[in-house]
C-alpha positions in Angstrom: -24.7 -116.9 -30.1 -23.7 -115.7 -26.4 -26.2 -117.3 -24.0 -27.8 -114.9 -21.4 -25.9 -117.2 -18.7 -22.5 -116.1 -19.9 -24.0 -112.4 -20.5 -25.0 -112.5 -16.8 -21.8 -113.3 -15.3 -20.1 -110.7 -17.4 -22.4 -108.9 -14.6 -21.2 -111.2 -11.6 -17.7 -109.7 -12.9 -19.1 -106.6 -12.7 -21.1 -106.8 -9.1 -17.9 -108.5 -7.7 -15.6 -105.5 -8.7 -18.2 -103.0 -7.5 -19.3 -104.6 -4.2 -15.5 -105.3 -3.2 -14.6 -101.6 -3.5 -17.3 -101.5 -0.5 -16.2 -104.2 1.3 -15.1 -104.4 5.0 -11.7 -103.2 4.2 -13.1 -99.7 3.9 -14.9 -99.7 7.2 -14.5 -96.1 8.2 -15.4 -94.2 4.6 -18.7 -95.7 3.9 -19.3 -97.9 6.2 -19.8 -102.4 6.4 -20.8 -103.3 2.8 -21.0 -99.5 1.4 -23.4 -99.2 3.8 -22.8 -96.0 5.0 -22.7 -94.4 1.0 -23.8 -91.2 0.2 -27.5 -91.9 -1.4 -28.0 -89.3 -3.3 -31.3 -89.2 -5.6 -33.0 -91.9 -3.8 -36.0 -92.2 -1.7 -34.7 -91.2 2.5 -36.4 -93.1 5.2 -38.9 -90.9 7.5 -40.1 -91.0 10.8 -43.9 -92.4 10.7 -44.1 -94.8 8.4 -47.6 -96.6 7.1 -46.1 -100.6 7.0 -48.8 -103.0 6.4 -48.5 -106.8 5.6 -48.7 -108.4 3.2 -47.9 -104.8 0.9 -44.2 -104.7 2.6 -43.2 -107.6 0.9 -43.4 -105.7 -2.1 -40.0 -104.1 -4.0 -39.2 -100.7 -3.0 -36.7 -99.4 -5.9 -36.9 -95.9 -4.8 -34.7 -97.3 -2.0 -31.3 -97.8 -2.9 -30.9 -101.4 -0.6 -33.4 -103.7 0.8 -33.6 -107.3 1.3 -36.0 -110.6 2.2 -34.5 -112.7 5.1 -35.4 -116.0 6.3 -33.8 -117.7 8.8 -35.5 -121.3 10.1 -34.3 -123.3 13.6 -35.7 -127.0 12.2 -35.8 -130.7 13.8 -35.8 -133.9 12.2 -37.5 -136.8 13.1 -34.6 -138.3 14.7 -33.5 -135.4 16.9 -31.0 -134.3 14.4 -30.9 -130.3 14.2 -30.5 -127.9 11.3 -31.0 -124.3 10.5 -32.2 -122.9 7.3 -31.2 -119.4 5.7 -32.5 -118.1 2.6 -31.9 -114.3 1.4 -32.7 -112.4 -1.5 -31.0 -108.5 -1.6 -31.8 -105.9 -4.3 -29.5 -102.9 -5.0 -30.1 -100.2 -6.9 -26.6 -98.9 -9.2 -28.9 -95.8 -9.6 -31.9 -93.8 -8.9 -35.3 -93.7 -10.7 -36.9 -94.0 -13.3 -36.7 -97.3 -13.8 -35.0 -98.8 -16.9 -36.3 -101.7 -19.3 -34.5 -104.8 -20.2 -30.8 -104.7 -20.0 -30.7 -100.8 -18.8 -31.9 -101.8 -15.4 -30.6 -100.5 -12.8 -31.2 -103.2 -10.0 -28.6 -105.7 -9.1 -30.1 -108.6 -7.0 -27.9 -111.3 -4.8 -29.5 -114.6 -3.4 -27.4 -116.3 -0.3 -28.4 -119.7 0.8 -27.2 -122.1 3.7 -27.9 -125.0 5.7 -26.2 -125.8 9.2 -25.7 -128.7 11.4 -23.5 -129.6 14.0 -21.1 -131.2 11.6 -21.5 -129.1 8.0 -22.0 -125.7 6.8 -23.4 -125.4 3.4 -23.7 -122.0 1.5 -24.4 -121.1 -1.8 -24.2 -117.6 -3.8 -26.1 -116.3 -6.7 -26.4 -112.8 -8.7 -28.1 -111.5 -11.4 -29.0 -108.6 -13.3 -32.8 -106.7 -12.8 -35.2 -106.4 -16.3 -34.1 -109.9 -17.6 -36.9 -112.1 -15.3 -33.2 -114.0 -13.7 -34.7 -112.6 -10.6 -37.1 -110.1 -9.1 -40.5 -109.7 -6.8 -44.1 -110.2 -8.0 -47.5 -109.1 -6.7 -50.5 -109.1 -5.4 -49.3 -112.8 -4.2 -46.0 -112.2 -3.5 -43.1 -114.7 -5.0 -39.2 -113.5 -4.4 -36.8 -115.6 -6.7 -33.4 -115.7 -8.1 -32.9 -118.3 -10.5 -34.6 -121.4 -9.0 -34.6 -120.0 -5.9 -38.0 -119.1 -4.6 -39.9 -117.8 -1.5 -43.6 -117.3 -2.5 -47.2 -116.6 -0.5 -49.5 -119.2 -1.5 -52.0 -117.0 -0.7 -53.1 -113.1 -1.3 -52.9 -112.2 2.2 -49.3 -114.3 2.8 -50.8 -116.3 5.9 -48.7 -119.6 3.9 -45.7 -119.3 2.5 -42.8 -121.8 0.7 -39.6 -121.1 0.7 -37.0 -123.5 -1.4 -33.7 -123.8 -2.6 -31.0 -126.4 -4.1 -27.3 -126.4 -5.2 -24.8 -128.8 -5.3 -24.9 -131.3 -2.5 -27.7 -129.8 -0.6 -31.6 -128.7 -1.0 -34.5 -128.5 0.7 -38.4 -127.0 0.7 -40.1 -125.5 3.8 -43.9 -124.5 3.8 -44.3 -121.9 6.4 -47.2 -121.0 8.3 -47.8 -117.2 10.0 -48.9 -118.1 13.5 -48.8 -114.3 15.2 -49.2 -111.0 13.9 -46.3 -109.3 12.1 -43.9 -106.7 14.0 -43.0 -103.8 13.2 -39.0 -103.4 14.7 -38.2 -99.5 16.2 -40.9 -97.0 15.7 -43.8 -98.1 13.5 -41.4 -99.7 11.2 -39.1 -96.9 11.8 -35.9 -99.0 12.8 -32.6 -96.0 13.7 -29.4 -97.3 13.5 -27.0 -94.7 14.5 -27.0 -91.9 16.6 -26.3 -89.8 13.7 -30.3 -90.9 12.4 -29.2 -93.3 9.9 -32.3 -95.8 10.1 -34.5 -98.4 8.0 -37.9 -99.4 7.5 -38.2 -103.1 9.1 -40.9 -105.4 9.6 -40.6 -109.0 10.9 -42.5 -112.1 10.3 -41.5 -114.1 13.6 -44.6 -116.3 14.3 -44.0 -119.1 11.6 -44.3 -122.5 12.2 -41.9 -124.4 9.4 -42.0 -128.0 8.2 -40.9 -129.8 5.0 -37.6 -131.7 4.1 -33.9 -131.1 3.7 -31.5 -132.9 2.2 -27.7 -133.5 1.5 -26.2 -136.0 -0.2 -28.5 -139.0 -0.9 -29.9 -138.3 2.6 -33.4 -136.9 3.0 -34.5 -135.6 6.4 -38.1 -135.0 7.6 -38.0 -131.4 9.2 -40.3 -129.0 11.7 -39.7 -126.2 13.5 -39.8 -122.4 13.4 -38.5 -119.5 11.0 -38.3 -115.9 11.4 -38.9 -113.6 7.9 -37.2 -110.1 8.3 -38.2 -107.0 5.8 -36.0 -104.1 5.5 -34.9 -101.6 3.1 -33.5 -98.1 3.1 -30.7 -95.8 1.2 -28.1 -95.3 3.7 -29.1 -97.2 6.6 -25.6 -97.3 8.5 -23.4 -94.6 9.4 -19.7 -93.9 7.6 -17.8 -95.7 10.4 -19.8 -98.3 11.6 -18.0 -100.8 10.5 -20.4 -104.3 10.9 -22.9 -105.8 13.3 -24.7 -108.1 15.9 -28.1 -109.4 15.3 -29.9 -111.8 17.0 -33.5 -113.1 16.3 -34.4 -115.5 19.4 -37.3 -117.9 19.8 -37.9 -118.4 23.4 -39.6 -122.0 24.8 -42.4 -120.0 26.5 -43.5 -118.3 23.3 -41.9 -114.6 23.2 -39.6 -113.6 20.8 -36.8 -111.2 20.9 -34.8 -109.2 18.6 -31.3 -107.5 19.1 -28.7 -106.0 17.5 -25.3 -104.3 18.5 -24.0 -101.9 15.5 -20.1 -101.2 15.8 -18.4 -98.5 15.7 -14.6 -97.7 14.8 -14.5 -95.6 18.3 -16.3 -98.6 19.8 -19.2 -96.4 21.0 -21.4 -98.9 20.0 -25.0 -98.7 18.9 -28.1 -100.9 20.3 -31.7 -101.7 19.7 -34.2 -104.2 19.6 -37.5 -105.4 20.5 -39.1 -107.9 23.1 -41.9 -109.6 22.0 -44.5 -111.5 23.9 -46.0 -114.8 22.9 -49.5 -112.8 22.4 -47.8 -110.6 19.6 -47.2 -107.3 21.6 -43.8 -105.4 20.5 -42.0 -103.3 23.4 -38.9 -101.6 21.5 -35.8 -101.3 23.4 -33.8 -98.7 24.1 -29.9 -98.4 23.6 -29.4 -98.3 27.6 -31.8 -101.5 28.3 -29.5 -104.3 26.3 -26.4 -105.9 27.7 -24.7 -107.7 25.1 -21.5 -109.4 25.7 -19.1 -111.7 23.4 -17.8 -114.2 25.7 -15.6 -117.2 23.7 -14.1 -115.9 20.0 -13.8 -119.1 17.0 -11.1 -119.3 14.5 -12.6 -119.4 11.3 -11.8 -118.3 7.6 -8.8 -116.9 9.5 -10.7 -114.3 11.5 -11.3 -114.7 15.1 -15.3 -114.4 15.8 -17.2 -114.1 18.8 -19.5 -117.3 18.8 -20.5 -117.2 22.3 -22.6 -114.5 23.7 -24.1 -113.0 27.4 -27.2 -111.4 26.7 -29.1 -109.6 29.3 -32.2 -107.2 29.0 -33.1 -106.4 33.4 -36.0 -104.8 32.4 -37.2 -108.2 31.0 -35.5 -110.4 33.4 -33.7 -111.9 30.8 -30.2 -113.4 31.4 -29.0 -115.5 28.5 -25.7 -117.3 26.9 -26.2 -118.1 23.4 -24.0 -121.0 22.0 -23.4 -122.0 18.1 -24.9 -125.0 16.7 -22.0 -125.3 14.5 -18.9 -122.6 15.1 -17.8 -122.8 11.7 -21.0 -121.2 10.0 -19.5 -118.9 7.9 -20.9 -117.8 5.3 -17.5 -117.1 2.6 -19.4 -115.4 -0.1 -18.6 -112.0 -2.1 -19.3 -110.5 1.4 -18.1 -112.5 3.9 -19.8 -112.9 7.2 -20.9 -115.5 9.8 -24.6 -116.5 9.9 -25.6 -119.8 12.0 -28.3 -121.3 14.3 -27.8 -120.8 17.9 -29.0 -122.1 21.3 -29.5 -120.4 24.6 -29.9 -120.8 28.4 -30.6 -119.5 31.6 -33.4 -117.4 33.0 -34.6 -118.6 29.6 -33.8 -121.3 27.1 -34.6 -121.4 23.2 -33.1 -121.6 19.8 -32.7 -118.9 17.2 -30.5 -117.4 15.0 -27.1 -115.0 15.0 -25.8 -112.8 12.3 -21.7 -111.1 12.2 -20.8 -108.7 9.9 -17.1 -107.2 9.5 -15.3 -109.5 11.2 
């Protein structure tokens, strides 16, 4: 008898194939990802969204894309630092109705890593929609893949627990929402191109995070903070932007910050972001307010990377240089890209995390 485990990585096979054709050798036809693709039949993202917590955490699949994002910036008991990452994306191969069983048409993707100074640890998983292998369930929200789980542990998603394990690594956060949610652009509204292309987005950046990590035979006590980001959307990049920038800071006097530079082939390239103060008020940004600068490049997975960064918002007095935990943070899945933990310092001084696409 063929075991659903073999049937599902017929799928992998399948995912790999299609997701490849998209990749960032194509930037300037559809974009990082197939990003940019045509989305015909779906639902389009509108100006003047209604976004409320915890009913965003649900699926969308009238969108062709979305995904649940959690980074973490976590401390052990000895001083030694880490940072957490756990993803789950959906895609849609098709638009509505939805199909039963086998027929459906959602393709789901789990990443996973852990960082410190000395390792990078990453981890990959697909599977196929309608089989249970992976999905979202409601009113109390739980996101898995496999074993892999983020889940409220309550209705309204004030606690959540986030866990994951593959070989040589695992580890189990509880997270607690500390500050309101934010909603990133306009309501939720979040453009990312001049040409309108644009998302709905909603962060969860007030969590405080504690539980235990470990590698190897070596268990470490952990706390910190961790940063959930929302998002989906049909076509929520442009034909040639060809990757991005994003940068989710936690500064030491209790504001947060979002950025992200979008790139363009003709390097005309596309900003936004929002400042957020330690009492939970958002200010969006606009393109002409953010400075961001790539100052030192890494060799690594034989593509030079900006690790290093000069970030400056002079509407905020803020005038920042982000440094890598660990340089080598890339993340050599089906899509490659480099995701890792980050420090910064000057007119302000924090931890948080960075994200490169289509390098």
């Amino acid at each position: 008898m063929i075991s659903n485990r073999f049937i599902a990585s017929l799928f992998l096979l399948l995912l790999i194939k299609m997701i490849s054709a998209c990749s960032q050798e194509q930037p300037t036809s559809q974009g990082f990802a197939g990003l940019g693709a045509e989305a015909e039949g779906f639902a389009q993202v509108m100006p003047n969204p209604t976004i409320t917590y915890p009913d965003a955490l649900n699926m969308h699949p009238d969108y062709r894309i979305e995904w649940w994002y959690v980074t973490a910036n976590l401390e052990s008991d000895s001083g030694k630092r880490f940072g957490v990452q756990w993803t789950l994306f959906r895609q849609a191969n098709s638009p509505a109705p939805q199909r039963e069983g086998w027929a459906n048409q959602q393709l789901w993707l789990g990443h996973v890593g852990i960082t410190h100074a000395d390792q990078h640890l990453f981890a990959e998983r697909y599977a196929r929609g309608g089989i249970g292998q992976a999905g979202i369930m409601m009113p109390q929200f739980h996101a898995w893949i496999d074993d892999w789980s983020l889940k409220a542990l309550d209705e309204e998603a004030q606690f959540l627990a986030v866990s994951a394990a593959d070989e040589g690594f695992h580890y189990q956060l509880s997270l607690s929402k500390t500050g309101p949610y934010i909603l990133q652009g306009d309501q939720g509204f979040s453009v990312k191109s001049d040409q309108g292309q644009a998302s709905y987005y909603m962060s969860l950046p007030f969590l405080d995070a504690e539980g235990s990590i470990t590698l190897g035979d070596e268990t470490f006590s952990v706390t910190g903070q961790a940063w959930i980001d929302r998002e989906w959307s049909s076509q929520p990049l442009a034909e040639d932007q060809q990757g991005w920038d994003w940068f989710s800071l936690h500064l030491d006097n209790g504001d947060k910050l979002m950025l992200f530079r979008l790139r363009h082939a003709h390097e005309n390239h596309y900003f936004s972001g929002t400042y957020i103060s330690a009492n939970g008020n958002a200010y969006p940004l606009r393109p002409e307010q953010i400075q961001m600068r790539p100052l030192t490049e890494h060799k690594v997975a034989g593509r030079q990377v900006p690790v290093e960064w000069h970030l400056t918002l002079d509407d905020h007095q803020l005038d920042v240089t982000t440094r890598p935990l660990n340089p080598n943070s890339w993340m050599a899945t089906g899509i490659a890209y480099w995701e890792g933990p980050i420090t910064f310092s000057g007119t302000h001084s924090g931890r948080g995390y960075l994200e490169m696409t289509g390098y």
